[in-house]
N, C-alpha and C positions, 0 to 999 in steps of 0.2 A: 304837652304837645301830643305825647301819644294816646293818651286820653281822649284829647279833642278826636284825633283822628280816627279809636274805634266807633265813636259818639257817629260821629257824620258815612261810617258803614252802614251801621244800623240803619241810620235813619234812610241813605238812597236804597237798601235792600228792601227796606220795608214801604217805601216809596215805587219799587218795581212789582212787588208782589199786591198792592192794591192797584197800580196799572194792569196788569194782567189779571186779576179778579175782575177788573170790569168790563174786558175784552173780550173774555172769557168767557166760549157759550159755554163750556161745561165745569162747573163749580170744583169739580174734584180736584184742578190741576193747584187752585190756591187752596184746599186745604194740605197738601200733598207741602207747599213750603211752612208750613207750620205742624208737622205732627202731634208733639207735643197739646197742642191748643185746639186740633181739628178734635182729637179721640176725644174730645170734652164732650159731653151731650150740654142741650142747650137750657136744662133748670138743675145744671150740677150745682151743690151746695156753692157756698163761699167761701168753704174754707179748704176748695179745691181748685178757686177760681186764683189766676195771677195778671198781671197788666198787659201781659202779651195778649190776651185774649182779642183785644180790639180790633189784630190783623187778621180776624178769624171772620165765617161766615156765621157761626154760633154767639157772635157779639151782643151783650146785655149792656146796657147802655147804663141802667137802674145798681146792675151789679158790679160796673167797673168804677163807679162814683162811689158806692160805700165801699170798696175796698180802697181807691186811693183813698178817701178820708180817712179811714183808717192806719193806713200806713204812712203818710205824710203830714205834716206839721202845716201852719198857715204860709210859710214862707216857701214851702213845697209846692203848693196846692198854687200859687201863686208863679210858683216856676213852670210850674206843668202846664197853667193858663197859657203863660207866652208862649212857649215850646210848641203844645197843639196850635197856635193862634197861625203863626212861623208855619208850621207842614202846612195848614190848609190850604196860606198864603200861597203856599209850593206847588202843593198839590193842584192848584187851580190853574196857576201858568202852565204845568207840566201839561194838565189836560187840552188847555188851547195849542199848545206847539204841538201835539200829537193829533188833532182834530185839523188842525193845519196843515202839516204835512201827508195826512194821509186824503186828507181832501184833491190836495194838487197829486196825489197818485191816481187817486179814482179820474180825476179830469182826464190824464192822461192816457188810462185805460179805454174810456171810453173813445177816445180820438183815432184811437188805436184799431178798435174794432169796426168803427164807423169805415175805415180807409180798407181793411179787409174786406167787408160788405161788398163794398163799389168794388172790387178787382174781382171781385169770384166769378161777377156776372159774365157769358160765353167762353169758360173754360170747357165746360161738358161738351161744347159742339167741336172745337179744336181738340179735344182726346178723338172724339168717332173717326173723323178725319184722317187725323194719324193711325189710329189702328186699320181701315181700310186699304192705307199704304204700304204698310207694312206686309198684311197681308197679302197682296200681290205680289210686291217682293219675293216673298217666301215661295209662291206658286210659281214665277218663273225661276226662279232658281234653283229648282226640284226639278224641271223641265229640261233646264241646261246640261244637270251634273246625270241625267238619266239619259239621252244623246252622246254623252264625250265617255262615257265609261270606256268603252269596250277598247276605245284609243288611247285613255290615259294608260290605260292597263297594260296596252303592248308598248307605251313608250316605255316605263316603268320597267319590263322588264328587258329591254336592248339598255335601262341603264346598268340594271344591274349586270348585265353581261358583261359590259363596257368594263366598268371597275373591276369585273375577275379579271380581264383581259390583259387590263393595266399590270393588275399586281403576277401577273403571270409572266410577263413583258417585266415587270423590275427583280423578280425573284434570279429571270434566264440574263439578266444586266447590271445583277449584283455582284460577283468577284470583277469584273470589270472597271464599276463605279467604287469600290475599295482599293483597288492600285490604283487607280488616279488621285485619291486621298491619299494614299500612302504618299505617294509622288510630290502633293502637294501641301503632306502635314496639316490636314485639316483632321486631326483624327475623332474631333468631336461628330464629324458630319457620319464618318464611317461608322462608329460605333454605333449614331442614331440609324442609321440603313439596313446595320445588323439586325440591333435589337429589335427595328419593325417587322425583318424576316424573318424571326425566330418561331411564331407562331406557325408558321406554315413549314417549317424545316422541323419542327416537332411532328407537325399533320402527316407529312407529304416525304420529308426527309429521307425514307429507307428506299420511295420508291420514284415518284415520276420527277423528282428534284433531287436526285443522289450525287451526280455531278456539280450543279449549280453548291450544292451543300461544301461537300469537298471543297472546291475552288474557295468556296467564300471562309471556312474554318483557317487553310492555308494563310489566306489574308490576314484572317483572327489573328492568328498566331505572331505575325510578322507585327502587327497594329500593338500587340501586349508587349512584345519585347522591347518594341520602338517605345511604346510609353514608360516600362520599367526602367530604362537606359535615363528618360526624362525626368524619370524621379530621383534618381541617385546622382544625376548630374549637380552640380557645385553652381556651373554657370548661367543654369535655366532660374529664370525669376521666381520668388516663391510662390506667385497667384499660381502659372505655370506647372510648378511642382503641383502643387494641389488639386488643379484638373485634371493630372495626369490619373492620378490617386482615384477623383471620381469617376473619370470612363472607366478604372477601372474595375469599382465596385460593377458599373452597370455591365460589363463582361463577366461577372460570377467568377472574376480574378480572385486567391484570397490576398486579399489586401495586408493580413493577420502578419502575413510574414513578409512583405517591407517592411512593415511596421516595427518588427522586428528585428530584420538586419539593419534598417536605419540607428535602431537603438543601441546597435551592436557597433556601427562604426562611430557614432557620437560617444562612446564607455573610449574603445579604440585612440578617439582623436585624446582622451584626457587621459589617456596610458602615456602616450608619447608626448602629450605636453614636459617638456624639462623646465623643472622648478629649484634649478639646483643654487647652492648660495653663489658663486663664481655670478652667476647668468642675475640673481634675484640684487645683487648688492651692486651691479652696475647698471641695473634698469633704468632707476634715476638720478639721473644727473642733472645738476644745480650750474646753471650757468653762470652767476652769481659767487660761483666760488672757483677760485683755481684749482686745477687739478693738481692732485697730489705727484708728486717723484716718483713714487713707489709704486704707484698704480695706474695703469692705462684701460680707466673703463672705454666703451666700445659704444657709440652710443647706436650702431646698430641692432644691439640687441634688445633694445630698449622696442625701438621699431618693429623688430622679428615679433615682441613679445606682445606686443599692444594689435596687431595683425591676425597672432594664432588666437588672440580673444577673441577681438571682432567677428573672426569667423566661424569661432564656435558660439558665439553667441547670438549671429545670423543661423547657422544649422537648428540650433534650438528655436530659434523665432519660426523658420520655415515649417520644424516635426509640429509645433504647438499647431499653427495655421491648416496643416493638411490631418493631423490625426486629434481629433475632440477629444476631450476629456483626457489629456495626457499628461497634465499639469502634474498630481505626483511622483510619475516616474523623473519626468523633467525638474521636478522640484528635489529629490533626488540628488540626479546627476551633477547638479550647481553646487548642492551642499559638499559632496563629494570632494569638487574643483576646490572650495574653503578648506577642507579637512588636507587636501594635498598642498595649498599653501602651507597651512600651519605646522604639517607634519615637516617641512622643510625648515621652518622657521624654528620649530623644536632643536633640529638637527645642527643648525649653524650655533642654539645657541648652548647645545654640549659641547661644543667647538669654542668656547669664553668668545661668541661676538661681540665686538662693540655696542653700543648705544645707538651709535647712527648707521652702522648696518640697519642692526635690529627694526629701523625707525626707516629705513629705506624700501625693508622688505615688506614690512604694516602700510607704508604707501600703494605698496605698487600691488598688495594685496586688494585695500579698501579701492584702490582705480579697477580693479576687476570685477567687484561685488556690486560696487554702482553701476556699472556697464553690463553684468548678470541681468541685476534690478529692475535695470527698464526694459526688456526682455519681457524677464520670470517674475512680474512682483508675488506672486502667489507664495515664493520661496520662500520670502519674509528674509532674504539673504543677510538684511545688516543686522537685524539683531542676532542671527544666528552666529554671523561674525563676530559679534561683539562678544559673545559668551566664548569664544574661542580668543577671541584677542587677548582676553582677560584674563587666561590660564598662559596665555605666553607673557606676556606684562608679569605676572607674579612669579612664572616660574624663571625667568630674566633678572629679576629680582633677587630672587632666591639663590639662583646661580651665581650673579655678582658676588654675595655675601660668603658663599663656599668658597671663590675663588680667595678672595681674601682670606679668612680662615686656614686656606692653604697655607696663601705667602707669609702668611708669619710662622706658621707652623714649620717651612721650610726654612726660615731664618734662624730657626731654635735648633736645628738638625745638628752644628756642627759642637752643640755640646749636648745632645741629647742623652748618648748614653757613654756611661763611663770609660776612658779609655783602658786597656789590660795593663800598660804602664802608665805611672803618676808621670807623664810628661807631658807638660800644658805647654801648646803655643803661647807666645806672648800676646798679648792681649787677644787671646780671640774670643776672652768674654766678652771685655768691651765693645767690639766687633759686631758678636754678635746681639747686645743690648741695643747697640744704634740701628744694626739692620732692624732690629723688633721693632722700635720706634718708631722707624720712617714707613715698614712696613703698616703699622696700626694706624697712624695717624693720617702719614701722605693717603695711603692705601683706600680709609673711609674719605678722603674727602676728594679724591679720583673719583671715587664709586658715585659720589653726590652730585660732581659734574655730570655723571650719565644720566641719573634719576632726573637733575634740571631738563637735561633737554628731549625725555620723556613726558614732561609735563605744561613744556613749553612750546608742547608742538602745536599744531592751529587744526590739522584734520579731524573731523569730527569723533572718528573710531580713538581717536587719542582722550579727545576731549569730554567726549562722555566719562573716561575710565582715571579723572584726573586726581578727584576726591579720591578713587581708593587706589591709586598708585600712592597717593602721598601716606595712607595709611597702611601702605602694606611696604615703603623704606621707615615709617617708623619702627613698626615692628618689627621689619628686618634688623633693624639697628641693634631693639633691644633681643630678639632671639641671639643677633650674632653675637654679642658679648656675654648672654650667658652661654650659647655654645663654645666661646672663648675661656670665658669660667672653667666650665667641664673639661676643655681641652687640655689645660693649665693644669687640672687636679688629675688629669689622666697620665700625663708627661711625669709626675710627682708620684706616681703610685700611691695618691689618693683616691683610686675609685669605689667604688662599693667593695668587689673582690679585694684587693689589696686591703681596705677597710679593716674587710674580716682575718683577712692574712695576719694583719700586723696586730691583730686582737686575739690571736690563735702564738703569738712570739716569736714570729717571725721577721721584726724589725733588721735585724743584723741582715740579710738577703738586699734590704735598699741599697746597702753601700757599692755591692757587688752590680746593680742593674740598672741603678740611676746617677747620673752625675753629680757630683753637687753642687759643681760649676751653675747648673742648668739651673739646678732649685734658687742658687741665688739669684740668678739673672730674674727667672721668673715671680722672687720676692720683690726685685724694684722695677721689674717692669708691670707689676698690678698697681702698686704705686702709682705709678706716670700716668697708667690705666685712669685711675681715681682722681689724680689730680690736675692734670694737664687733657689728658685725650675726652673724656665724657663731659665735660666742661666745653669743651670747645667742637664739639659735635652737635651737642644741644644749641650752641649757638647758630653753627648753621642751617639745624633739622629747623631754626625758627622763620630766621630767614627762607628758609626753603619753602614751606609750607604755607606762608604766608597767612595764617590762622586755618589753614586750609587742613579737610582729613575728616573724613567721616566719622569715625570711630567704630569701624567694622564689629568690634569686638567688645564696644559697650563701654566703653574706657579710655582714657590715655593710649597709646600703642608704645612714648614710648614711656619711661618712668628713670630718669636720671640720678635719684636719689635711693634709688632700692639701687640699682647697682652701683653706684659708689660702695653701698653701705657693704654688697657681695665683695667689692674688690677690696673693698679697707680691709676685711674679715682674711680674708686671703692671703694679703698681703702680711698680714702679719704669722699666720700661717704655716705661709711658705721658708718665712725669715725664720721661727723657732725650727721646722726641719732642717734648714739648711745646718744648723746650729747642732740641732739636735744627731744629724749624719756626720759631722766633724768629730765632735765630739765623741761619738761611740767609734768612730775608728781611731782615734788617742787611746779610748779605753780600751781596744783592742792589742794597741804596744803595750798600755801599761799592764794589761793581763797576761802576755808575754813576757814580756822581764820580769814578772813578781813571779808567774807559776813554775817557771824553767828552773833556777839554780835552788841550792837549797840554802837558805839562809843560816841556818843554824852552824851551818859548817862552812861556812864564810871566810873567805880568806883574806889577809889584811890589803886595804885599800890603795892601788898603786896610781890610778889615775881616772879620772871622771870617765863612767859607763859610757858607752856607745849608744845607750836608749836615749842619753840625753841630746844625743847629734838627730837620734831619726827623730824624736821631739820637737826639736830644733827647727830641723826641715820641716815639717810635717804643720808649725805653726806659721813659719814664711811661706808657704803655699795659701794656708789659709789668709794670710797676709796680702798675699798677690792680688789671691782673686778679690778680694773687697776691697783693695784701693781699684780695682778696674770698675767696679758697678756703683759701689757703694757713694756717697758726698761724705768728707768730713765733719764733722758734727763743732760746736764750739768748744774750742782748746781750754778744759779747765782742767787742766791736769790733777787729780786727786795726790797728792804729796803724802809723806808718812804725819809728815807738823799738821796738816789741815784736817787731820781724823780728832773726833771727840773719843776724848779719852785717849786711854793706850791701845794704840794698836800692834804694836808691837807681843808676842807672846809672853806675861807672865812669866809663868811657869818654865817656860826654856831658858830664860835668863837666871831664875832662881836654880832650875836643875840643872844649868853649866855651874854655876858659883860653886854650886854646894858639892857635887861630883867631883871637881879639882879637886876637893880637899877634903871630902869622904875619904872613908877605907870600904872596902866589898863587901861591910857587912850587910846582909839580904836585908834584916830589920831596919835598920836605918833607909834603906834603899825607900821600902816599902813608908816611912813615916813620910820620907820627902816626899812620896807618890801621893800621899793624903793630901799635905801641904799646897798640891798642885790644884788639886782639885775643891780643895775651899778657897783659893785667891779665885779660881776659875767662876766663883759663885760669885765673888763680890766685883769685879772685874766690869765696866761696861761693855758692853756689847754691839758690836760694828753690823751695819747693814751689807751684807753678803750682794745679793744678789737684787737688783734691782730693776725696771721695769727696761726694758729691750727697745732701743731705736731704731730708726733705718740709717744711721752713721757709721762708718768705720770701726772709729774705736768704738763704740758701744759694741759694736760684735766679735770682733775681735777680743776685747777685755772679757765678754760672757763667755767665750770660749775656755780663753784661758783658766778662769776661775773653776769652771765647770770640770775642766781637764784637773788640777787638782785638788779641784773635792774627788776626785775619781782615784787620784791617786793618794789620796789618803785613806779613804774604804780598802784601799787595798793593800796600805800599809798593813790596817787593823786586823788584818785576817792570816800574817804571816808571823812568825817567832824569829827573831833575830839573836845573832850571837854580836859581841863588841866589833868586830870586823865589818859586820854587815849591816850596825845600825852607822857605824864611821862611812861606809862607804855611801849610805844613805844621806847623813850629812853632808859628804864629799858633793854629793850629784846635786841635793838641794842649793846649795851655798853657789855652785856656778851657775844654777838654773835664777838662782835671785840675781845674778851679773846679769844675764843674759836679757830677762824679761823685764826690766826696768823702759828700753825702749821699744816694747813690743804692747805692754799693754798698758791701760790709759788712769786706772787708778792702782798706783804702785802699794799704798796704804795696803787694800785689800788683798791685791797679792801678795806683800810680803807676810799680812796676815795670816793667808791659807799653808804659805809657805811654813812658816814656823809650825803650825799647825800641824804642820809632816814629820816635823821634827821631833813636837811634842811625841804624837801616837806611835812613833819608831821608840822612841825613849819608852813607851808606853808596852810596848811589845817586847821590849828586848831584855835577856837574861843577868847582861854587864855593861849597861849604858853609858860608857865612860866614852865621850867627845875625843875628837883628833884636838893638839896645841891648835892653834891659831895659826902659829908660824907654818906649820906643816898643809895647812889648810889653803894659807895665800898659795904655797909656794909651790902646789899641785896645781890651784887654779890657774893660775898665771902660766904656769907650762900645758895647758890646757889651751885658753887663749892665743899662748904663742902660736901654738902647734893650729888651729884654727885660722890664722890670719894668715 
């Protein structure tokens, strides 16, 4: 098709261009469409000649025949027959419809001229005619205006007298016709009376109009103040105000400075606007809702308040109307009116406001900025709000989450730091474990209630800011638990300082400046942390959010599993400290009673040590405080029958038998000492210490254990004489009565126990054991004297 369709170009181009060669007086113009084929001369070779030649004036009839025979086939030579056959056909009609229609033009033409002819005939006599008239015209009318001169000329000049006479007459009747305006507040009329005098009060002014002047300035004067009065008036309309404005440019008033104190009392009126929270939180009221007991909003001030807009908002509308181009000082002052809202709204909310203050004073802000808006739109007031709203929304935010942060922090106060005497109220761990709880848990989901009806408000300043309210209580969520984290390791004297403190050996200093009441609480309360509270937060943050949260921050905001993972880590943490402060204060008695007396000159054993009482005490404390925090764990009491193997000591059994019935020889002494220590080889081996729970006994039992491995290092490092390894056994033997109900696998204790026994026998110069009998019969007057 597109084929066909440059084909049938060609051919009506070539179809126009032998219409207009034949039209055509001057040949040049058809060779001019063919360049190519004109610059031929007309006996060029053949083998310069091509087929286009035929639309030429230089056409060889003889030479366009041997070249198409040449260049076409029989079946060619045959297409080109019809093809020419076809144009001539064309070209034939084309010539009749052009001979046609320019036929019926030429008829026309001449019809034409023919009807010109016959009209033209006695125009020449009717011109002479007319010009003969004309000219006498002209001759009497040169006649007329040569007679009246000498009279137009003196009328001409009585008028011009006339009009001095007048203005000479309103110059000496102008303070006159000014009090009368003044009188009747037309001051437009008076201004225009001036301004036409002025010319002549410039001329004439100093001399034959000096009076006339005076009097009428006087008026001036009166006329300016009256109109100044009309611009600062409240109650005059603002079209009003604004004429006042232009008579008074047209007096060479400076305008410059109303313009100016106007802008001074509009700064003025937003000085004394009061934006206080009192006035801002009882603005609006909900009729819809009962009023509360506790508070008597006023709902005139709602009124007061909606009043001092309007009328700052009409002064603004009226300075815009009378002074042009004032838009940015105006745009300005509006933004200002926004910055004094918010700066109040900052201010209530260092004050812990509520949600629905906060959300009372964002109303009756946004009912200001729309009411600015149709004013000022030039202000662009609601986004500028909005960028303001947005820093009070996050920092409301922010503030909720510190305030929490407090309340727990104050609920940990009352065991925060160690008291100077070991005197614990009764339960005021417990105490204060539940206040932390309710404070954490109730406390976030208080806070959640307020972020809901942030986000569930309907005002548009809300509703823009809905997406990143919700991602900015995610991340409040997760900043406040790890600021909670940090808090927790600060309470612990695990901070960085302390870090390096206790890596510098200074551990022994905690006991004295941290509780360790506190470190436990704070061991199961990361726990509840982990288990119970971020669990059940995440389920409201889901709820809440409704899939809803932009992702400010490119991510999740909040991430529930990294902090479990902070709090587990924590939590176990806090449990080896607290363990690990108990502990070092036992070691602190038992470095006390071993460094004080001197063992070697030991005297014989009369009754169980007094270390063993402050021991005593010192494990029922730690007793205390971990039945108040701690959960029971399952009762499987480790017994001495249910240890693999012996647990019981070898070697103290072998070296009471053999001791009885030794003599002091030192040699023997020392063979049984080898004795001890090859059974010690073949002997199975009991698991000491094992992995730490959050249950009772498990901390309690790690204590104990821990306590004497301590006091066995510290057997080892002392020399005993027979007196003082007896009295050692004396202490041991009531401390294995005692600790059967205290700690939870008795196996391992009485294993460490013996162990003591062992490394005293191991120390000592004449390790000869108290009878048995002697042994009960101290202990039991021990007990009595206890009970």
């Amino acid at each position: 098709m597109e084929v066909e369709g440059v084909q049938l170009d060609d051919k009506a181009k070539r179809m126009r261009d032998l219409l207009s060669s034949f039209y055509s007086p001057d040949h040049s113009s058809s060779s001019t469409s063919s360049p190519s084929s004109a610059s031929l001369p007309r006996n060029t070779s053949s083998r310069f000649a091509t087929l286009d030649t035929i639309n030429t004036i230089s056409f060889d009839a003889d030479q366009y025949m041997n070249l198409l025979v040449q260049k076409s086939n029989l079946e060619g030579l045959l297409h080109k027959h019809v093809e020419m056959a076809a144009e001539i056909k064309n070209l034939d009609t084309d010539l009749q419809m052009l001979v046609y229609e320019n036929y019926n033009k030429f008829i026309s033409a001449t019809d034409t001229i023919k009807k010109m002819k016959n009209n033209i005939f006695g125009m020449e006599t009717n011109m002479e005619q007319l010009l003969e008239k004309i000219t006498s015209v002209q001759t009497r009318s040169d006649g007329v205006n040569t007679s009246l001169f000498e009279k137009r000329e003196h009328i001409e000049k009585l008028h011009r007298t006339r009009n001095l006479l007048r203005k000479v007459q309103f110059i000496y009747d102008l303070p006159t016709r000014l009090e009368k305006c003044i009188k009747s507040g037309t001051y437009a009329e008076a201004v225009k009376f001036y301004t036409g005098a002025m010319p002549i009060f410039k001329a004439y002014g100093e001399s034959s109009f000096q009076d006339c002047k005076r009097a009428s300035e006087e008026a001036v004067t009166i006329i300016i103040k009256n109109l100044q009065g009309k611009v600062f008036s409240d109650s005059e309309s603002i079209q009003a105000r604004a004429e006042a404005v232009m008579l008074l440019k047209q007096l060479d008033f400076p305008v410059e400075t109303l313009k100016v104190k106007l802008f001074e009392k509009l700064e003025q009126f937003l000085v004394d606007l009061h934006l206080e929270s009192k006035e801002l939180t009882n603005l609006s009221v909900d009729v819809n809702e009962p009023p509360n007991q506790g508070s008597d909003p006023d709902p005139s001030d709602a009124t007061i308040h909606e009043a001092s807009i309007r009328e700052f908002a009409e002064a603004v509308r009226a300075y815009k109307v009378i002074f042009l181009h004032s838009e940015p000082q105006l745009s300005k002052l509006a933004q200002d009116l926004v910055k004094k809202h918010f700066e109040a709204t900052h201010q209530q909310i260092t004050k812990q406001v509520c949600a629905a203050d906060l959300l009372t004073m964002l109303r009756v802000t946004w009912t200001d900025v729309l009411l600015m808006d149709e004013v000022l739109p030039e202000a662009s007031l609601p986004e500028f709000t909005l960028q303001y709203a947005r820093v009070a929304v996050k920092d409301y935010i922010s503030s909720a989450f510190g305030r929490l942060l407090v309340n727990i922090s104050d609920s940990l106060k009352k065991v925060q730091f160690a008291p100077k005497e070991d005197t614990v109220e009764e339960n005021s761990l417990e105490t204060a474990f539940e206040a932390s709880k309710r404070a954490v848990i109730q406390g976030s989901l208080d806070a959640l209630l307020d972020f809901q009806l942030l986000i569930d408000e309907k005002p548009e300043l809300l509703l823009k800011l809905r997406d990143l309210t919700i991602d900015w209580v995610q991340r409040g969520f997760q900043d406040f638990f790890t600021n909670l984290h940090g808090h927790f390791l600060l309470l612990c004297g695990k901070s960085n300082t302390s870090a390096a403190a206790a890596a510098a050996g200074q551990d022994v200093n905690l006991i004295d400046k941290i509780a360790a009441g506190l470190v436990l609480v704070l061991a199961q309360l990361t726990v509840y942390i982990e288990q119970i509270a971020i669990p059940r937060i995440t389920e409201e943050l889901a709820s809440f959010s409704g899939g809803g949260g932009g992702f400010e921050h490119h991510g999740p905001a909040f991430v529930p599993v990294e902090l479990c993972r902070i709090f587990r880590s924590s939590g176990e943490t806090f449990l080896h400290l607290y363990i690990k402060m108990r502990t070092l204060k036992i070691s602190l008695l038992l470095k006390k009673r071993f460094t004080a007396p001197n063992w070697f000159k030991h005297k014989e054993p009369r009754e169980v040590h007094m270390f063993v009482d402050l021991l005593l005490k010192e494990l029922e404390d730690i007793t205390s405080e971990v039945k108040q925090i701690l959960p029971q764990g399952i009762h499987n009491k480790h017994r001495r029958t249910n240890s693999n193997g012996s647990t019981a000591s070898s070697r103290s059994n072998t070296l009471r038998d053999d001791k009885l019935s030794r003599s002091n020889n030192a040699q023997k002494a020392r063979s049984q000492l080898l004795e001890s220590h090859l059974a010690k080889l073949f002997k199975q081996k009991m698991e000491i210490f094992t992995k730490i729970d959050h249950t009772q006994e498990s901390v309690i039992t790690t204590i104990v254990k821990l306590s004497l491995k301590s006091l066995q290092e510290f057997v080892r490092l002392q020399t005993f004489n027979r007196s003082g390894f007896q009295q050692i056994q004396l202490d041991i033997y009531f401390l294995k009565t005692c600790l059967k109900d205290v700690a939870e696998e008795e196996a391992a204790v009485d294993f460490l126990l013996d162990e003591v026994i062992v490394s005293t026998a191991e120390r000592c110069l004449d390790p000869i054991p108290l009878e048995p009998a002697v042994l009960e019969r101290l202990v039991q007057a021990k007990l009595a004297k206890t009970t």
